[in-house]
N, C-alpha and C positions, 0 to 999 in steps of 0.2 A: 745252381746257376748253370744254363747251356750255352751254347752255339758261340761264335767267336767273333769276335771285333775284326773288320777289314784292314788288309795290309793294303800298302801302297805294292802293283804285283811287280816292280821294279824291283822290288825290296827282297833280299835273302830272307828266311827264316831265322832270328836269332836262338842261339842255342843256351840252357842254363842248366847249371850240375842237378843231377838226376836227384840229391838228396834235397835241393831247395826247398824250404817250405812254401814259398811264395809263387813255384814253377807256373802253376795253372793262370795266376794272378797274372806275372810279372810279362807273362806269353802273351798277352794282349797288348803289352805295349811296342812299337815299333821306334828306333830312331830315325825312321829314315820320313820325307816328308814329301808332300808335292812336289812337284819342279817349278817352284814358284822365284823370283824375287826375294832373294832376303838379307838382313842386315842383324848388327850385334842384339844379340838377347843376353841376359844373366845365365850363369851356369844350372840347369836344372830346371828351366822352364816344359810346360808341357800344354800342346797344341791339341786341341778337340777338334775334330773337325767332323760333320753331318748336322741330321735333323738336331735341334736344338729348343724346348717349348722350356724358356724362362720363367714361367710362372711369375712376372712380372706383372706392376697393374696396367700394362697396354695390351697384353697377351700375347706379348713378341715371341715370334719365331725367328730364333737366329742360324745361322750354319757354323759358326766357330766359336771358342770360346779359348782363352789365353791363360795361362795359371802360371804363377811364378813358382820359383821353387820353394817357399813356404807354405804353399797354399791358398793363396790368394790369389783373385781375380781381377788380371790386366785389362783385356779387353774383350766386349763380348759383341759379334755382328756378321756382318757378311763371309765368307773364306775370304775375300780377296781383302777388305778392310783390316782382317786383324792378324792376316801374313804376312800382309806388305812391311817389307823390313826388318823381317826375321833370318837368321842365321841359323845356319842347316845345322847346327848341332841341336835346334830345340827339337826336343823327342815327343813326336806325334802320336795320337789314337785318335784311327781313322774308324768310322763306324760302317759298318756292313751296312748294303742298303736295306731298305723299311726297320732298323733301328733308332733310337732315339735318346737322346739325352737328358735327362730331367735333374731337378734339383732331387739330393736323396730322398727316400719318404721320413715324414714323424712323426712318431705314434704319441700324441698329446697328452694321452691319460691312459695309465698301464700300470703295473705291480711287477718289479723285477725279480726279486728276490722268489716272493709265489710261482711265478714263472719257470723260474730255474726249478726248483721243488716238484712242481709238475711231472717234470721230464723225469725223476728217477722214482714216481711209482708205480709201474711194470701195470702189476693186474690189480693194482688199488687202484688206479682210474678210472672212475667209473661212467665219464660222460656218453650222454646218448650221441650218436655217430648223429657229423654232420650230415646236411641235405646230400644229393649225389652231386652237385657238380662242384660241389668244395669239398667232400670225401678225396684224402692225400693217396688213402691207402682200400683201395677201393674191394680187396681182399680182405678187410676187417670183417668181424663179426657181430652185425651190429642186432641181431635177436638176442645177444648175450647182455645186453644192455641196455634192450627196447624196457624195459618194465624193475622196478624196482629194485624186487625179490631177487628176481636173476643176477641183478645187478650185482648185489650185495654178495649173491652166493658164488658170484667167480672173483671173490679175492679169496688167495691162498694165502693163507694163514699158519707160521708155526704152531706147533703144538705148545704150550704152557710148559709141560714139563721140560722141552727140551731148553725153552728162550726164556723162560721168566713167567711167573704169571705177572708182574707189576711194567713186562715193558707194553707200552700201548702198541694199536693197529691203527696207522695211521692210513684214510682214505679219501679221496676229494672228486669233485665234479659230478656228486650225487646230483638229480636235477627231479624231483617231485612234479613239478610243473611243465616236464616232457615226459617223463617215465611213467607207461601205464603203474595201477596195482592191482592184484589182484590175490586177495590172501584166501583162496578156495583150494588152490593147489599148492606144493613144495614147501618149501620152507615157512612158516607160523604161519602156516594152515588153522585158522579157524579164531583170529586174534584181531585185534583193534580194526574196526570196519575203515580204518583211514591209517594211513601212514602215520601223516602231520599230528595224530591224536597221540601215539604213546610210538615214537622211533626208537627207544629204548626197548621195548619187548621184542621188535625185529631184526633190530642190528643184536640182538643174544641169541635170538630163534636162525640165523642166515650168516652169519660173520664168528662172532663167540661171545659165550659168554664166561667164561678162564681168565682173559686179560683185559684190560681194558680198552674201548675205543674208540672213536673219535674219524667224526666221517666231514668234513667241508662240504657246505653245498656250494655247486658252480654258480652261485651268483654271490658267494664269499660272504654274504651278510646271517647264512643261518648255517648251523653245524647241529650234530646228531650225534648223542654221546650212550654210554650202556652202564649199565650200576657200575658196572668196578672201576667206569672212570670219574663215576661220582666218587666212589671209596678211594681211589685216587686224590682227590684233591680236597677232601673235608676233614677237618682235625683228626686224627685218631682213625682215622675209617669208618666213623660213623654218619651214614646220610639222613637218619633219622634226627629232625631239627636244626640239618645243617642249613647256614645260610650263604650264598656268594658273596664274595668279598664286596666292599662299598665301590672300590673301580668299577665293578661289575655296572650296577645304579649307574656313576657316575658319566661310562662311557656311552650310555645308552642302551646298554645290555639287558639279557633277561634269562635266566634260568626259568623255561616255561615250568609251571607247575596244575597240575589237574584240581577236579574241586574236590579230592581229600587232603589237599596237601603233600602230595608226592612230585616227587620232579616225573616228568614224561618225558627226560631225554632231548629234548628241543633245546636249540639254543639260540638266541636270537642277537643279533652284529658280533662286534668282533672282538669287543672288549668282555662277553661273556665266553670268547674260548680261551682269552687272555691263562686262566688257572690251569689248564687241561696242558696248554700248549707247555707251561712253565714244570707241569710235574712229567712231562714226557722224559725217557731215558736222553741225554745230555749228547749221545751220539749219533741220534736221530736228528737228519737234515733240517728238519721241519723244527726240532728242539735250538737247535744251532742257530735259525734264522734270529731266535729271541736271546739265544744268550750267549753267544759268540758269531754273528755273521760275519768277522774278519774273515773267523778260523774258515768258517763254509768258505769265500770264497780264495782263499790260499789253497785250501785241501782239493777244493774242485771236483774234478772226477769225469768220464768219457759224457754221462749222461747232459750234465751241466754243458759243458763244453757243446754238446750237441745242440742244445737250446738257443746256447748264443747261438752259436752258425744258423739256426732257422729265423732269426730275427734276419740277421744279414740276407740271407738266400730268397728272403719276401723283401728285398731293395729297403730295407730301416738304414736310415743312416745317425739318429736320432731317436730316443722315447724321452719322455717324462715321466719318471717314477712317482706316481701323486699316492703317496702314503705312507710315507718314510717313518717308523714309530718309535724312535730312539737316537741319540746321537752316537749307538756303532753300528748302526744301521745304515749309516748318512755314512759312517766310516769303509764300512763294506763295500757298498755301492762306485763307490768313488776308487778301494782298492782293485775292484772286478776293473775299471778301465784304463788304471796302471798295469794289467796286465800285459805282457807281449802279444798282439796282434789281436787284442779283443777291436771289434770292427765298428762300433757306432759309440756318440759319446751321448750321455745322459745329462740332464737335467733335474734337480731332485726338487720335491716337496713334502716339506715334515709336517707332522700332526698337530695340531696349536696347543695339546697338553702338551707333547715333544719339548716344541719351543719356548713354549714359557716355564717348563719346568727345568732346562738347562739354561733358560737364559740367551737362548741362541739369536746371532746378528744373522742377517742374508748373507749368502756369498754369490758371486762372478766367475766367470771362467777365471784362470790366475793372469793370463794372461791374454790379449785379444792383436791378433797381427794387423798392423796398422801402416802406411808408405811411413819408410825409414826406419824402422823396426824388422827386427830380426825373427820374432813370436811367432811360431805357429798354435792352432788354436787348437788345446787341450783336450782330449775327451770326457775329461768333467766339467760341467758348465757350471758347477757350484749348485748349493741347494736356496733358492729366493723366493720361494712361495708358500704357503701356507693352506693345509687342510682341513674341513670339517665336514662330517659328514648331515645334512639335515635330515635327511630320513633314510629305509632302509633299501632296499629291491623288490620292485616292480613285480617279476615275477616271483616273487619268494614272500609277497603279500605282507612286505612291512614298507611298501610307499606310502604316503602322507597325502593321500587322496583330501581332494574338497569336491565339493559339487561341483557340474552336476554329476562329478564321476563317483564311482562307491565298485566295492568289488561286489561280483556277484552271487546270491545266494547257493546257488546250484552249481558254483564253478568250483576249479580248483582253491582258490580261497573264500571260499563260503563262509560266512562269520568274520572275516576279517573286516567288514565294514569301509572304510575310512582310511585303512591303515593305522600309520603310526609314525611318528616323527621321535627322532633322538633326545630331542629337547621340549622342553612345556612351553615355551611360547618364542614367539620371535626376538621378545626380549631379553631371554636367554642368549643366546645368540649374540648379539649387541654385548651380553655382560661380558661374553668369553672371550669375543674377539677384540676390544676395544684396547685394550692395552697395548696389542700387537699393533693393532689397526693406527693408533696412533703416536708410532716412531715414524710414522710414514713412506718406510722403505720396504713392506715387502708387499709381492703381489697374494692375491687371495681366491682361492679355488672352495666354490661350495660346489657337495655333491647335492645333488635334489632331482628326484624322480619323479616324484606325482608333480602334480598343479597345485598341493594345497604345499607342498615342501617348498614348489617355486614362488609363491607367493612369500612363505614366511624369511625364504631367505631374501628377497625383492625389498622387503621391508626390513629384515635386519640392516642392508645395505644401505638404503637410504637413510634410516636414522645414524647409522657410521658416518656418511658423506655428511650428514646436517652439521654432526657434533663438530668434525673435520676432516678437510677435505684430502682424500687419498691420491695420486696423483698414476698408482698402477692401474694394469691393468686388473679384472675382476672376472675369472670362470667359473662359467653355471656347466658343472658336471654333467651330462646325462641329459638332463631338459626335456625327460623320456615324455610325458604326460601332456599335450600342447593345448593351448587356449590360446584365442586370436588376441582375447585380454590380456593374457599374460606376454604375449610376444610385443605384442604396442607397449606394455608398460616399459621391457627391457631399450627397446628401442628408443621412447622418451630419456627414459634416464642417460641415455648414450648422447643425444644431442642437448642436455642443458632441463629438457621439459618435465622432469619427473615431479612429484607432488608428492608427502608424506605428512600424516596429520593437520594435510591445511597446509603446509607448507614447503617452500619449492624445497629442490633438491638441486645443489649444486652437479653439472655435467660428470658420467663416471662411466669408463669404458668397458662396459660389461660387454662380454661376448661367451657364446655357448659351444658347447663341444657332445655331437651326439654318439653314443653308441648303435650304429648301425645295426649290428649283429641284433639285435631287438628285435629287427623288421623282418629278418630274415628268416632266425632259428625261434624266437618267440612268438612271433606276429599272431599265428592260429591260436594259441594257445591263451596270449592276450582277449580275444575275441572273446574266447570262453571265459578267460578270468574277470574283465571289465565289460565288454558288448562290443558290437561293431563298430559303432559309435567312436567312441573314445579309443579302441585298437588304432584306426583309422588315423588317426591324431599326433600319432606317435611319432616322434622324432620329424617333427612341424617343420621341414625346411622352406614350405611354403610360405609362412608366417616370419622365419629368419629374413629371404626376400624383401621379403614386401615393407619389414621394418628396418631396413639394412644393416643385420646383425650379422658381424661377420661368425662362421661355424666352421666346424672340426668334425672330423670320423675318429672314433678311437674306439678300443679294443676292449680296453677294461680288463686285458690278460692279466688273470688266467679264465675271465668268464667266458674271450672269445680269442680264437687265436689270431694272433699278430699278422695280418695278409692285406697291407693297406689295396693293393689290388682287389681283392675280396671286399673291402669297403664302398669303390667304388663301382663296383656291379651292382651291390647293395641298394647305393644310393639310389641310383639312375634308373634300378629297375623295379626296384619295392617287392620283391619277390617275396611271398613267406611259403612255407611247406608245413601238412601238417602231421605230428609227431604220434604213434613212432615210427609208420610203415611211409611217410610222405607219398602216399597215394594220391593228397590234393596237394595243387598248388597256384597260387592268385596271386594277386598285386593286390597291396593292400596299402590304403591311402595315395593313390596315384598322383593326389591334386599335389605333395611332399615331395617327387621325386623333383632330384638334381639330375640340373645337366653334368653330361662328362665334363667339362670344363670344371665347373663350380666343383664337383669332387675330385679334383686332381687338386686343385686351391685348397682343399679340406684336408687334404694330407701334404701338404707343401708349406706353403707363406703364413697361412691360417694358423696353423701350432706355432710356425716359428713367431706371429706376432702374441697368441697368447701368454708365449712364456717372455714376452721380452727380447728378442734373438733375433730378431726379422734384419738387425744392424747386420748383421753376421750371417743368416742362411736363410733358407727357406724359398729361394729365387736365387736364380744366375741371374747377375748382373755385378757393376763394376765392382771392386773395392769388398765383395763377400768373400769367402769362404768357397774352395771346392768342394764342396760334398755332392756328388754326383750318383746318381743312378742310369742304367743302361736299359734301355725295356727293347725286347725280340720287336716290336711293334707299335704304331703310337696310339695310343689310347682314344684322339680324340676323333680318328677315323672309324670308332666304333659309336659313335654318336646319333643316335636313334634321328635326331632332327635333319642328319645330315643321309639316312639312308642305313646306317650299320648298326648292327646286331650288340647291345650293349650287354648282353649275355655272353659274349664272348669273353670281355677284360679279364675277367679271373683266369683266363688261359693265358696270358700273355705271359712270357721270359722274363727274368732277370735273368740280365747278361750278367753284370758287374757293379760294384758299388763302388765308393771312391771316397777317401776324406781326406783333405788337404788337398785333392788333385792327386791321391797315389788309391792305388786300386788295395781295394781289402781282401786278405787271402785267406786259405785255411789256416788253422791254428795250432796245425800240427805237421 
């Protein structure tokens, strides 16, 4: 975060002890105030004064806004409306002019814990660098990670004899689907004409093959594993006849296997690295998230620590954790924002094995500040929704395509056909969620990629609503793969008109949440994997429109980084590049793109009505919650309709964030 909030220039400089932790923070606020008119306020109030875009449903622009000393919001309107009557000891932040106020941002659908994990592995990261004008670090080297091979051969590796042979190499953000290959040169020179054919012979031939290892792909649904981390996890060390566990099956998983029957290394969701992740040595961070995430987030460490502040430093003032897969997972998550000065609060959502295998009720924030109450509003929201995954990732060629999409021959998933869905039929689906579905208190988040996954979940949902009727709301994940059909269908079922078997379906508020980053860093690459066609299609905001389905931008971290400003360049301008020298670059599906507006609503009001929360954030306005964001700039004067370069947003400042009405500071 840069440049500084306006003083009143009446006003001294206040001074704070050199050791503060909060100096930077605490330097932006001023007590001193206009020379206004004022009368008695409560001890601890605090005065916003400047541009003001409430992300309210009138699209009010206010100049002040009034927070008490809990955190809540008195009055939100003119300067002269919501001064009048104040007493000069209420402490002001005056904003520099062409800054702006907004409600914080919220990332709807994210993976905290992956996230953090992220951050501490150095040159095991293997993602292809972003496009250039979202490249952080514009000195990085990104030939080191244009293609594969390269990729794999710039992680540094101990030696076996020094570290173990039995402790694993843990690696993530491989990406197949941007990463040329080319196995004519370097490392497994002259071996499997495909990656995706045998990942086990490369990752021995390029990384090791002494210890065992285990690579994530950045789309979190397929991982890449080497004999010895088969011999890792099958009885006795023999891979010869071994089978993966039934979890395995059960979660949707797959130990891919060639037509001799040998494993090739592939691993396909998430429930198939489940074994891997569990035989890792116990001090590995990535080991920790499964079998102590308390300890992970007590133990912490500078890299972690660095992770959160980049949430904060991209204006988050809120995520939703949608994939919580245990209940000290739920525990973790929740002790990271008992932390001292961790800066946004979370939302969580468990896995519906999760919940129905501990039995687990929804939870609330503990408390919600209300007139006459004391409560300021916690940074755990409590965990009240509910995950499943229908199918797998788009690019990583396990979406659950239907007609008339199909992948294509000649592309990067060539053979993939159709894809694949988690489940065998949508009444699968129905059998899993129905017990949850009907205590009637939590809300329900499906992921679904393709068109044929948004269908089968379209129909799970209705036959739920038939049996009985749910009164939450309902998230379509992703919604990556768009049909005008399937957008009217969502839209029916939101006003009352859906139909299932012949039979109506009682009104159910479904709304969708797209991953932008799709359009951006995959878009080309789509092209080649599906056609123009159906690339084009991709995260359908057009079709949201037209059926009035309220949407979301979200991140999907760690598949894309948390930069809700980056969402809305995204949105607005449909840009994709193609990978790995982004030599071209197009708009792709232009008829899709959102106005600035609609995606500042998409990271604002939009999450907070998803997850239930819109009582409490999401919009300035009376009787919410402070959570505040400061932008160098106001977004909506980049608005292509009105004249301005909507290429620019992702340049725009975070000034400061704000929860409760108190500004969040370093953590150190």
């Amino acid at each position: 975060m840069s440049g500084p909030l306006r003083r009143d220039a009446s006003c001294p400089p206040r001074a704070f002890p050199r050791g503060s932790k909060l100096v930077a923070a605490l330097a932006l606020l001023s007590s001193c105030a206009a020379p206004v008119e004022r009368g008695p306020a409560r001890p601890g109030a605090t005065l916003f004064l400047g541009k003001v875009l409430t992300m309210d449903d009138k699209g009010t622009i206010a100049e002040a806004v009034l927070v008490d000393e809990r955190g809540q919001i008195l009055k939100v309107g003119t300067a002269h409306e919501v001064q009048k009557g104040l007493d000069t000891s209420v402490q002001t932040v005056q904003l520099a002019p062409g800054q702006v106020l907004m409600p914080g941002f919220f990332d709807p659908h994210m993976h905290f814990l992956p996230t953090l994990l992220q951050s501490v592995l150095g040159t095991h990261d293997l993602a292809p660098c972003l496009p250039p004008p979202y490249r952080v670090d514009p000195s990085a080297d990104c030939r080191s990670r244009s293609d594969i091979l390269s990729a794999l051969s710039s992680m540094k590796v101990e030696d076996a004899s020094a570290i173990g042979s039995d402790v694993f190499v843990l690696g993530m953000n491989l990406d197949p689907s941007r990463q040329t290959f080319d196995n004519t040169t370097g490392c497994g020179k002259g071996g499997p004409a495909s990656f995706m054919t045998k990942p086990k012979f490369y990752l021995e031939a390029c990384v090791t093959k002494e210890r065992p290892v285990l690579i994530v792909d950045q789309s979190g649904h397929l991982a890449y594993v080497n004999q010895k981390a088969f011999e890792a996890v099958c009885p006795n060390g023999v891979v010869k006849g071994c089978k993966p566990p039934d979890a395995v099956g059960k979660g949707g998983g797959e130990w891919v296997m060639d037509a001799d029957g040998n494993f090739t290394g592939l691993l396909r969701e998430s429930s198939a690295f489940g074994p891997f992740m569990k035989a890792m040595q116990q001090n590995l961070p990535m080991a920790l998230m499964h079998s102590d995430p308390v300890k992970l987030a007590e133990q912490g460490g500078a890299e972690i620590d660095r992770a959160i502040m980049a949430l904060r430093n991209a204006g988050v003032t809120t995520i939703a954790d949608g994939g919580l897969q245990s209940v000290s997972q739920i525990n973790a998550v929740k002790r990271f924002t008992e932390l001292p000065g961790f800066p946004f609060r979370i939302t969580g959502v468990v896995v519906a094995d999760a919940a129905t295998g501990a039995d687990l009720q929804p939870t609330a924030p503990a408390c919600e500040p209300k007139p006459g109450n004391d409560c300021a509003l916690p940074k755990w929201l409590g965990a009240g929704g509910i995950k499943i995954w229908v199918d797998g990732s788009t690019q990583g060629c396990t979406a659950k395509l239907d007609s008339p999409y199909q992948y294509l021959e000649d592309g990067h998933c060539s053979g993939a056909g159709e894809g694949r869905a988690d489940y065998d039929s949508a009444q699968a689906i129905v059998d899993q969620l129905s017990p949850l579905w009907n205590q009637g208190t939590w809300r329900f988040n499906l992921h679904a990629n393709g068109n044929g996954a948004n269908t089968w979940a379209l129909d799970a949902l209705s036959r739920l609503q038939q049996a009985k009727e749910n009164p939450h709301r309902v998230l379509l994940i992703h919604n990556t793969v768009g049909q005008p059909t399937l957008s009217k269908r969502i839209g029916d079922l939101r006003k009352g008109a859906g139909v299932m078997d012949g039979k109506p379906v009682s009104a159910l508020d479904v709304q969708v949440t797209h991953l932008i980053g799709h359009v951006a860093y995959w878009g080309d690459a789509f092209v080649e994997m599906l056609g123009k066609e159906a690339a084009s299609e991709i995260d359908p905001i057009a079709y949201d429109r037209e059926n009035e389905i309220p949407f979301s931008l979200h991140s999907d971290s760690m598949v894309t980084p948390t930069r809700p400003l980056w969402f809305v360049e995204q949105a607005v301008t449909r840009r994709t590049w193609s990978y790995p020298d982004f030599t071209k670059t197009y708009v792709l599906g232009a008829q899709h793109a959102a106005t600035v507006e609609e995606a500042l609503r998409a990271i604002t009001i939009v999450p907070a009505r998803h997850h239930e929360l819109d009582k409490l954030i999401g919009s300035i306005e009376r009787d919410k919650v402070a959570d505040f964001v400061v932008l160098s700039a106001n977004p909506l004067d980049f608005d292509p309709a009105k004249g301005g370069d909507p290429t620019k947003i992702s340049q725009i400042q975070v000034i400061q964030t704000y929860l409760n009405g108190r500004p969040t500071g370093s953590q150190h």
